[in-house]
C-alpha positions as CSV (number, residue, x, y, z in Angstrom):
1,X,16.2,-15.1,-4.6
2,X,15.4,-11.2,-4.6
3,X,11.8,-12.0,-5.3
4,X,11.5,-13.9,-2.1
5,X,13.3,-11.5,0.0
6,X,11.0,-8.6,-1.3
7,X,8.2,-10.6,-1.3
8,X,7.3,-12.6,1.8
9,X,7.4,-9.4,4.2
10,X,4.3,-8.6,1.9
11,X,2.7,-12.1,1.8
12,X,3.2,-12.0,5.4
13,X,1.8,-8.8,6.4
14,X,-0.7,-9.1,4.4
15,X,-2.1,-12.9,6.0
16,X,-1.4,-11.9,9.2
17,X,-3.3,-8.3,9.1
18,X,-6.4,-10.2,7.8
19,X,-6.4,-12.5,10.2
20,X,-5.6,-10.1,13.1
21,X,-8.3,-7.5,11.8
22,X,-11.1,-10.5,11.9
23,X,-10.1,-11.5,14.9
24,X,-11.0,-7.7,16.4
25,X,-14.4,-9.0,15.8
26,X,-14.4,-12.0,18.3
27,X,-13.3,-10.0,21.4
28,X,-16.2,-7.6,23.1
29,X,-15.9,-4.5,22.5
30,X,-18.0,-1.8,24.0
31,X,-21.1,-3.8,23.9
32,X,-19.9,-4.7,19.9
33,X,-19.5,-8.3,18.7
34,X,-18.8,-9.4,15.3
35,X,-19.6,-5.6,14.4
36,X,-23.5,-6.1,16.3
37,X,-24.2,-4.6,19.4
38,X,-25.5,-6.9,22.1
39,X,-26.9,-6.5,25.7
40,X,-25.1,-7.9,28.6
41,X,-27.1,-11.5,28.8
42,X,-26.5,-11.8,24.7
43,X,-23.1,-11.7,25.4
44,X,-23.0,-14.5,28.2
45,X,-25.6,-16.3,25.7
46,X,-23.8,-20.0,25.2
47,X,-25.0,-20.2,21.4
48,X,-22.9,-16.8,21.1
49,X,-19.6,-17.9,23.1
50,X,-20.0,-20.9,20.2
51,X,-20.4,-19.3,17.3
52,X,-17.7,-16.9,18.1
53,X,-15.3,-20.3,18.7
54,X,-16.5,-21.3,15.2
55,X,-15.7,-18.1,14.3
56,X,-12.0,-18.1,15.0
57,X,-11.7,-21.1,14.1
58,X,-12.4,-20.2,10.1
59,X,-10.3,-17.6,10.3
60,X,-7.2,-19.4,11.5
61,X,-8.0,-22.1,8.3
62,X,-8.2,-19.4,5.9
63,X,-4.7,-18.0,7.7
64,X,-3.0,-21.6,6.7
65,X,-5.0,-21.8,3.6
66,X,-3.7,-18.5,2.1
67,X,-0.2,-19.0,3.1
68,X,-0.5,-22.6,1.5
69,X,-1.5,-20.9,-1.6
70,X,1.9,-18.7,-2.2
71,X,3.8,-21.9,-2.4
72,X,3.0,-21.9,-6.4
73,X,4.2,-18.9,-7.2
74,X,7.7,-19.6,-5.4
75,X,7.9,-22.7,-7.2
76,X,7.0,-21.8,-10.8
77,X,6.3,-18.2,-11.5
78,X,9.3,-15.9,-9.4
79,X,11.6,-15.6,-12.6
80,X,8.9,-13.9,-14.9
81,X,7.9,-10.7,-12.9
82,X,4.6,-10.7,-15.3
83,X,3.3,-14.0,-13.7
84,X,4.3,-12.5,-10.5
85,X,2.8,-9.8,-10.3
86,X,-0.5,-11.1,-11.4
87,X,-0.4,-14.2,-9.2
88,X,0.3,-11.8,-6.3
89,X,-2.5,-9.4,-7.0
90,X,-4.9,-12.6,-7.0
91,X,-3.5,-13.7,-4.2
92,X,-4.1,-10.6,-2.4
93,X,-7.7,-9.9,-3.7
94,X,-8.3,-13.5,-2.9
95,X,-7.5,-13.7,0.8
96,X,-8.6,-10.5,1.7
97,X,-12.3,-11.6,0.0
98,X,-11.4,-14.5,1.8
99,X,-11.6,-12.6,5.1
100,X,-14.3,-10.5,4.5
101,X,-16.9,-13.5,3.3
102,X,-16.0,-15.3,6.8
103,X,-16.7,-12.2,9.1
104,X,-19.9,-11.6,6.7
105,X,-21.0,-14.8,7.2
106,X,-21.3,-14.9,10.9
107,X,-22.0,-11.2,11.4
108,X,-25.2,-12.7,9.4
109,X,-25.5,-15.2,11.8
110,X,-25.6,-13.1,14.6
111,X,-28.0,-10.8,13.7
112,X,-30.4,-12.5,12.8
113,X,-30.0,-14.7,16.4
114,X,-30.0,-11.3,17.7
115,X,-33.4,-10.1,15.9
116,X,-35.4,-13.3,16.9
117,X,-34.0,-13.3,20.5
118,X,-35.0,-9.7,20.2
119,X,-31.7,-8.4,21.7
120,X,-32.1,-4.8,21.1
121,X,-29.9,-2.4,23.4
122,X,-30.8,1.5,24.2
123,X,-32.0,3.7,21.8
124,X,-32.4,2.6,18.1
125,X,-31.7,5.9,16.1
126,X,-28.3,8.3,15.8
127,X,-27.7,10.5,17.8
128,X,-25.2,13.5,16.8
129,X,-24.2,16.7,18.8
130,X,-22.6,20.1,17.4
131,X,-19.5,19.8,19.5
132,X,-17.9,23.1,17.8
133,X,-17.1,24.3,20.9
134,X,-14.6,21.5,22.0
135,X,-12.2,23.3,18.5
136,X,-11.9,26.4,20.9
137,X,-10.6,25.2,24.2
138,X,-6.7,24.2,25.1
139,X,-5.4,21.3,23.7
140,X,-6.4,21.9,19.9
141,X,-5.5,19.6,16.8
142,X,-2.5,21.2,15.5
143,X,-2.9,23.8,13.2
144,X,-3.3,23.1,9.3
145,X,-0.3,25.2,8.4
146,X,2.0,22.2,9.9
147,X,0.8,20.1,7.5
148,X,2.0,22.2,4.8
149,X,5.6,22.4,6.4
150,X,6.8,18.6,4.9
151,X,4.7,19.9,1.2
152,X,7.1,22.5,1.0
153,X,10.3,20.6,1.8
154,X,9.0,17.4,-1.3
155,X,8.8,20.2,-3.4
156,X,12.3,21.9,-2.7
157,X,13.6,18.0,-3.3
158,X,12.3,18.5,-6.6
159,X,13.4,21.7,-7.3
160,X,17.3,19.8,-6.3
161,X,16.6,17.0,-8.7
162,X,15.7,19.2,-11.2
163,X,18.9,21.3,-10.5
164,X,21.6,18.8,-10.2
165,X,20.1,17.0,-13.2
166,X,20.3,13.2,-11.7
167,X,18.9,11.0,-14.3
168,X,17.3,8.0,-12.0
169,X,14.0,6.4,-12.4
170,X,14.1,5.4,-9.0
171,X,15.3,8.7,-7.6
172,X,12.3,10.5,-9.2
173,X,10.1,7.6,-8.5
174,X,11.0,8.4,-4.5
175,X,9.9,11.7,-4.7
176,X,6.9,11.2,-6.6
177,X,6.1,8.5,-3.6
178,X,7.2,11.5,-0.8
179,X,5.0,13.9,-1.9
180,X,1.9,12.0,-2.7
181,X,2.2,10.1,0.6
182,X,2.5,13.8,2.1
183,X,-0.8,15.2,-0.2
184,X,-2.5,11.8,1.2
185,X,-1.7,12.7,4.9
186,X,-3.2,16.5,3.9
187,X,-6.1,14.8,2.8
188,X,-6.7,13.0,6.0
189,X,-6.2,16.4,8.1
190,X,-10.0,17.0,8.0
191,X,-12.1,13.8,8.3
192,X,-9.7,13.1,11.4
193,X,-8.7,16.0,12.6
194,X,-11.9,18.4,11.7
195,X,-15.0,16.3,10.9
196,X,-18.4,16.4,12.9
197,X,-17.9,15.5,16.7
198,X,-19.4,12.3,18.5
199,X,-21.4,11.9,21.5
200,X,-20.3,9.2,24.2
201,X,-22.5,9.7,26.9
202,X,-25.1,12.8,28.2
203,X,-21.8,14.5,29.9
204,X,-21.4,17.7,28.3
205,X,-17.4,18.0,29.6
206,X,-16.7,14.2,28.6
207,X,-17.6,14.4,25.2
208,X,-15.5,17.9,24.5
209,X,-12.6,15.9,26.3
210,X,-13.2,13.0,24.1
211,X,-13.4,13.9,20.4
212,X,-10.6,17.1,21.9
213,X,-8.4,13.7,22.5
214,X,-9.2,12.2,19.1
215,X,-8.3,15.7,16.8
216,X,-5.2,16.1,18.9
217,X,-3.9,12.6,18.9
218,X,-4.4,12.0,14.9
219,X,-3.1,15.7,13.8
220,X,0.2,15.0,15.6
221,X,0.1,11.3,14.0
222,X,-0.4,12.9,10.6
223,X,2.3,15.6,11.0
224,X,4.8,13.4,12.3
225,X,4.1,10.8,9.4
226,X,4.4,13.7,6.7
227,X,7.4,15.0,8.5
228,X,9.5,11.8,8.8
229,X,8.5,10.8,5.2
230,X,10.0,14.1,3.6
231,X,13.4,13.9,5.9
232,X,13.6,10.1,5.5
233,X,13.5,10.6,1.8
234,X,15.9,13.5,1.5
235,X,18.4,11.4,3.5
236,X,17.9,9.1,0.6
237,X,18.5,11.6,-1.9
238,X,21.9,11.7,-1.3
239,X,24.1,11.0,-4.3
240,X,25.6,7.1,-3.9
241,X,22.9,4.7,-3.9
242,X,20.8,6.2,-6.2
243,X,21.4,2.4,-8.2
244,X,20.6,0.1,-5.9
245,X,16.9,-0.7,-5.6
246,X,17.6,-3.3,-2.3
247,X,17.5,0.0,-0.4
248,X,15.0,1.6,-2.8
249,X,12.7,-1.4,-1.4
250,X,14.1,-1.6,1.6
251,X,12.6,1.9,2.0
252,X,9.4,1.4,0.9
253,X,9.2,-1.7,3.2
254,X,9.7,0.4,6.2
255,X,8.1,3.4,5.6
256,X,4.7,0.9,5.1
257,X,5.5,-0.5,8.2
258,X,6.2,2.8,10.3
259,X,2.7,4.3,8.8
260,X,0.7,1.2,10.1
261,X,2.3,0.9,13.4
262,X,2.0,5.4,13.5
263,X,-1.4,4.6,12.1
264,X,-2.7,1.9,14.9
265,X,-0.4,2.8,17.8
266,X,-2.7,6.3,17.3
267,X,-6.1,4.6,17.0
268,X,-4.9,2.4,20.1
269,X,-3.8,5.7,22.4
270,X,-7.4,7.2,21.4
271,X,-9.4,4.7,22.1
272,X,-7.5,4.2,25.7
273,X,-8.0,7.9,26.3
274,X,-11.6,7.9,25.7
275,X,-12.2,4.8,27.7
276,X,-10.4,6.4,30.3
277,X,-12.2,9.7,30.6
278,X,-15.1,7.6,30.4
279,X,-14.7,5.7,33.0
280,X,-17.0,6.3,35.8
281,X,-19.6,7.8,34.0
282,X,-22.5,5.8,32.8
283,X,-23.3,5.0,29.5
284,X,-25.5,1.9,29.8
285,X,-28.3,4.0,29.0
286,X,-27.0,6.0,26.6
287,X,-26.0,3.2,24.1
288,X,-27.3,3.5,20.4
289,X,-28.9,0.6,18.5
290,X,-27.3,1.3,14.9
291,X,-27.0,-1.8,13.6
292,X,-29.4,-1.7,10.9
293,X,-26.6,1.1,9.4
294,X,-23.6,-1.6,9.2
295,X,-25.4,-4.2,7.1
296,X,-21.8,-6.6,6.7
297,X,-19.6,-4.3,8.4
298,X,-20.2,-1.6,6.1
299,X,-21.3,1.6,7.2
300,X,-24.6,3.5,5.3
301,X,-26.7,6.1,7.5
302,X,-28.1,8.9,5.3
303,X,-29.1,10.7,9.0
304,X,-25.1,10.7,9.8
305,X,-22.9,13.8,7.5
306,X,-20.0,12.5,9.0
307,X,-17.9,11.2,6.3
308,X,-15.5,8.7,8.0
309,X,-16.8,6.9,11.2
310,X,-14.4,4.9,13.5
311,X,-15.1,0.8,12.4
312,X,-16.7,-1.8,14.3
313,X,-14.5,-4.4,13.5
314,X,-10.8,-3.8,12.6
315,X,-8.6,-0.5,13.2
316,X,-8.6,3.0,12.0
317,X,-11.4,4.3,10.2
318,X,-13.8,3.5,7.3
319,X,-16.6,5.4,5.3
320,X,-20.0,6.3,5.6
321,X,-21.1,5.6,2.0
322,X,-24.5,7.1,2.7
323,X,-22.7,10.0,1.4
324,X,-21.5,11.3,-1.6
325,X,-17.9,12.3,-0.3
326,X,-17.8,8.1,1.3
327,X,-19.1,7.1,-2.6
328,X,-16.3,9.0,-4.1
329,X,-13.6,8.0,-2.3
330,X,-14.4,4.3,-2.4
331,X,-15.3,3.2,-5.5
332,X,-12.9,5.9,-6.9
333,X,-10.3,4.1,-5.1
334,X,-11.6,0.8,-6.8
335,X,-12.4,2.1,-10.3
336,X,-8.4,3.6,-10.3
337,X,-7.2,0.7,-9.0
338,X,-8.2,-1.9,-11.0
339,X,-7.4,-0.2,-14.5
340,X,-3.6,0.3,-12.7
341,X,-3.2,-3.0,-11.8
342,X,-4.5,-4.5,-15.2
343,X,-2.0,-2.0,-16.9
344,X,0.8,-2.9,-14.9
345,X,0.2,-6.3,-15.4
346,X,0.1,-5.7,-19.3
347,X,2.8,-3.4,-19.0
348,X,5.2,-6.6,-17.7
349,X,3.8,-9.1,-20.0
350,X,4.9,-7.0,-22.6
351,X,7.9,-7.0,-21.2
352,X,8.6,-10.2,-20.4
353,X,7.6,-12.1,-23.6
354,X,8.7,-9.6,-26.3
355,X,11.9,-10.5,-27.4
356,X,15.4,-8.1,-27.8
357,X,16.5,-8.3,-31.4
358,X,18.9,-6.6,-33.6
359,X,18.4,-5.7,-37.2
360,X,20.9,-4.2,-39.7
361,X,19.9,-2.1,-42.4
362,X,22.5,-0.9,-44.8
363,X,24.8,1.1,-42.3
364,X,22.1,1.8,-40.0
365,X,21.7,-0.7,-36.6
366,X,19.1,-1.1,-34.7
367,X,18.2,-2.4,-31.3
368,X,15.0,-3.6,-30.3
369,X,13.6,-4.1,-26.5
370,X,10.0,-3.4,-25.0
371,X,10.3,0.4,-24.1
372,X,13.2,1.3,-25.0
373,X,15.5,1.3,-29.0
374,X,18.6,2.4,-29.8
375,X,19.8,3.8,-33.5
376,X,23.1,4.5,-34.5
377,X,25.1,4.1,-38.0
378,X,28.3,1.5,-38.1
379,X,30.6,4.6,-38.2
380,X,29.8,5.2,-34.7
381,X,30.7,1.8,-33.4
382,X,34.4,2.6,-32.0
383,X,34.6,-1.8,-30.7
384,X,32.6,-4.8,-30.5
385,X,33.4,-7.3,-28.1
386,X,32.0,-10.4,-26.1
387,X,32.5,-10.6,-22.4
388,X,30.9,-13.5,-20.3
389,X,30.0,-11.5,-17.7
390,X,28.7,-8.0,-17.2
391,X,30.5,-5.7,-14.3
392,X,28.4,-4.4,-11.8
393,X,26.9,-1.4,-11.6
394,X,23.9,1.2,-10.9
395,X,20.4,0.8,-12.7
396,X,19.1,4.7,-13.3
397,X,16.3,3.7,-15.6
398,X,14.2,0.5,-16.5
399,X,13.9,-3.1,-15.5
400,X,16.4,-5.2,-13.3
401,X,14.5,-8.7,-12.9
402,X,15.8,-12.4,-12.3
403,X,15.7,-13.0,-16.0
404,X,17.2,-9.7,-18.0
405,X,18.2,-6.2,-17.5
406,X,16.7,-3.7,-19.4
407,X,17.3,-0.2,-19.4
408,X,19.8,2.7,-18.7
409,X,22.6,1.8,-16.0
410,X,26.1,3.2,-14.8
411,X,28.4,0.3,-15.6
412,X,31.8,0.3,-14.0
413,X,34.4,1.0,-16.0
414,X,32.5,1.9,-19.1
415,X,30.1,4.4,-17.9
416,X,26.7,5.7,-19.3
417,X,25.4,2.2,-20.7
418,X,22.4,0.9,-22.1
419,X,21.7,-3.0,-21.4
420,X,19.7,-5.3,-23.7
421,X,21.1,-8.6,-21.7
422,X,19.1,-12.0,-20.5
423,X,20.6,-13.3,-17.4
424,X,21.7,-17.2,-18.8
425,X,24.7,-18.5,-19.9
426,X,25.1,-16.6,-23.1
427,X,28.0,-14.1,-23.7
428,X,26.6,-10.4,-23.7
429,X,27.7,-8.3,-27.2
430,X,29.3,-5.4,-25.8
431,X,29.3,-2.4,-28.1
432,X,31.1,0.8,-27.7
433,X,29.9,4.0,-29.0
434,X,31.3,8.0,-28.7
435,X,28.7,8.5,-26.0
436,X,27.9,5.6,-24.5
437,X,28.0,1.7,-24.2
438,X,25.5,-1.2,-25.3
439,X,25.8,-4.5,-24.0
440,X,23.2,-6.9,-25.8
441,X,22.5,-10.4,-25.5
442,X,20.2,-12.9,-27.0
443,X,17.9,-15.4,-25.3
444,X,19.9,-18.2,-26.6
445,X,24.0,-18.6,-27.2
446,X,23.3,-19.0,-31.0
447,X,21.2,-15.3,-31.1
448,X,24.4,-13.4,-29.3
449,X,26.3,-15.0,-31.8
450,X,24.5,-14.0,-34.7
451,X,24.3,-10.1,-33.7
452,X,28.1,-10.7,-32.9
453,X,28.9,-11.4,-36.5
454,X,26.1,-8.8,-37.1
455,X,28.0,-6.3,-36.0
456,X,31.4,-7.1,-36.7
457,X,30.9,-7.2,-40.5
């Protein structure tokens, strides 16, 4: 049941923002279709208005198709978190490649109408303006120094962890999240808020208003992101929940959400800014041919040093990988990514498929689990018991899936506890020691049994 709840949000999101960003490239955009520029009589063109229908229409079958294709994973692989996390990262490589080979498809398709129909518009070469000046008037990106404002408050949650010594995986895995979101958000402060200027039209006073719009609007985005991400998480750092991964989740959820809708709600007030401050100025002759530079909606001009350039189809930004800074931060992206994922997905095979045994040696007992073994001689064993049911409790450390918990917890009424335990009808082994507690279970009735006896003897 948990891995539905956590897991459709995800599935959704995910179908629904790859449809949505196709779709961008269907509706006219500043002389822009399907990421290629066209004159006014392209755009009334009746081969166009068709292939753009066609166009919609594949992407709203690949919307029902991917959805279609999460049913197996519900149905067969939602109890083993191994399967489903490598059925879900398949599923989400698949549908966004899905995506991406439609739009290619018929970008193709349109440019090449668009070369034999010779439907060239303005000038065909980049034009770029130092627009230094526009840093120095009123109305300035916010500073830098406010970025480092929500640094300095992860890293005083730290220092608190570290202090009151609270021994949660979870709790250290929230800060780790706060303060690389906050570093990522620093990272962005430059190319968005400090990169090379753009020219809109031949109005000297329009362009200084227009990229003056676009620093100001994303630094306050960024700092209000970084902001609410370190107070949000030191709310959360409160003692009292610091077990329950729903809200752990729940978190992470949200703060996803909040970031995109920060992140396009931005883009969206920039973009109406600029169109209205240009409004009533003409730029019909001042548009730029570039679309030999986003060959499948990716965008390579060695003439243009700017290092992220707003997209032509979709929202936000993407980069110029003309350049060595655009290189490095894609396929850097890709090369750490797919290692992680492949790790992770070892990782939890591991996991799920290794058995927990226990072995006795002389007056030594041993526990065995993927990750994690515990040691201790008989004479420490103050009871062994069996108990059909384990009381509830906090996880602090490990894995807590549909099928076992694994790991270190805070079990009512028994305290620090380590649990070795398959969720299924067997009864757990509960062992009592000086220090702490060790509940074990077998994959099978006879196995808890057995390490019963084991232990009793």
């Amino acid at each position: 049941m948990e891995t539905w709840i956590y897991t459709l949000p995800v599935i959704l999101i995910i179908s629904l923002a790859g449809y949505a960003n196709n779709q961008t490239g269907a509706k006219v955009h500043e002389h822009l279709l399907l990421a290629v520029i066209l004159p006014e009589k392209a755009l009334a063109d009746e081969r166009v208005k068709r292939l753009v229908r066609r166009y919609s229409v594949c992407n709203r079958i690949c919307l029902v198709i991917t959805l279609l294709a999460v049913l197996p994973f519900f149905l067969l692989l939602s109890d083993w978190i191994s399967l489903w996390l490598a059925y879900l990262l398949l599923w989400c490589t698949g549908t966004l490649v899905a995506y991406h080979c439609i739009f290619v498809r018929f970008h193709r398709i349109l440019y090449r109408m668009k070369q034999r129909e010779q439907w060239y518009v303005g000038q065909r070469h980049v034009l770029c303006v130092d627009m230094e000046l526009s840093r120095m008037k009123e109305k300035l990106p916010l500073p830098f120094y406010f970025m480092l404002v929500p640094i300095i408050v992860s890293a005083l949650l730290g220092i608190i962890l570290l202090l009151t010594e609270r021994d949660s995986t979870l709790l250290w895995g929230l800060f780790g999240g706060c303060l690389l979101g906050n570093l990522l958000f620093v990272l962005l402060y430059y190319p968005f808020c400090r990169g090379k200027a753009k020219t809109y039209c031949e109005n000297t006073a329009v362009n200084l208003a227009c990229n003056r719009a676009g620093y100001r609007g994303w630094s306050i985005c960024l700092f209000l992101l970084s902001l609410s991400n370190s107070i949000l998480t030191a709310a959360l750092l409160l003692p009292g929940w610091e077990g329950n991964s729903a809200v752990f989740y729940t978190y992470c959820l949200l703060s996803a959400l909040f970031t995109l809708g920060a992140f396009l709600f931005t883009w969206k007030w920039v973009a109406d800014k600029r169109q209205h401050l240009l409004a009533g100025v003409s730029t019909e002759d001042f548009l730029v041919d570039e679309d030999e530079y986003w060959k499948d909606g990716v965008y390579r001009n060695p003439q243009d040093t700017r290092t992220l350039v707003e997209k032509r189809v979709g929202y936000g930004y993407t980069y110029n990988l003309a350049t060595k800074k655009g290189k490095l931060a894609t396929y850097g992206v890709f090369f750490f990514l797919v290692p992680f994922c492949v790790g992770l997905i070892c990782l939890f095979v591991y996991m799920d498929f290794t058995p927990f045994s226990v072995v006795v040696q002389g007056d030594l007992v041993s526990i065995h689990a993927p990750l994690y073994q515990d040691t201790f001689s008989k004479e420490e064993i103050e009871e062994v018991s069996l108990s059909n049911t384990i009381p509830s409790g906090k996880r602090t450390g490990g894995a807590e899936t549909e099928r076992y918990l694994l790991g270190n917890f805070q079990i009512n009424g028994y305290g620090k506890s380590r649990l070795y335990v398959y969720l299924n009808d067997a009864p757990a082994v509960v062992i009592r020691l000086k220090d702490r507690t060790i509940f074990y279970s077998g994959s099978t009735m006879e196995e808890s049994l057995e390490a019963y006896e084991l232990l009793r003897s």
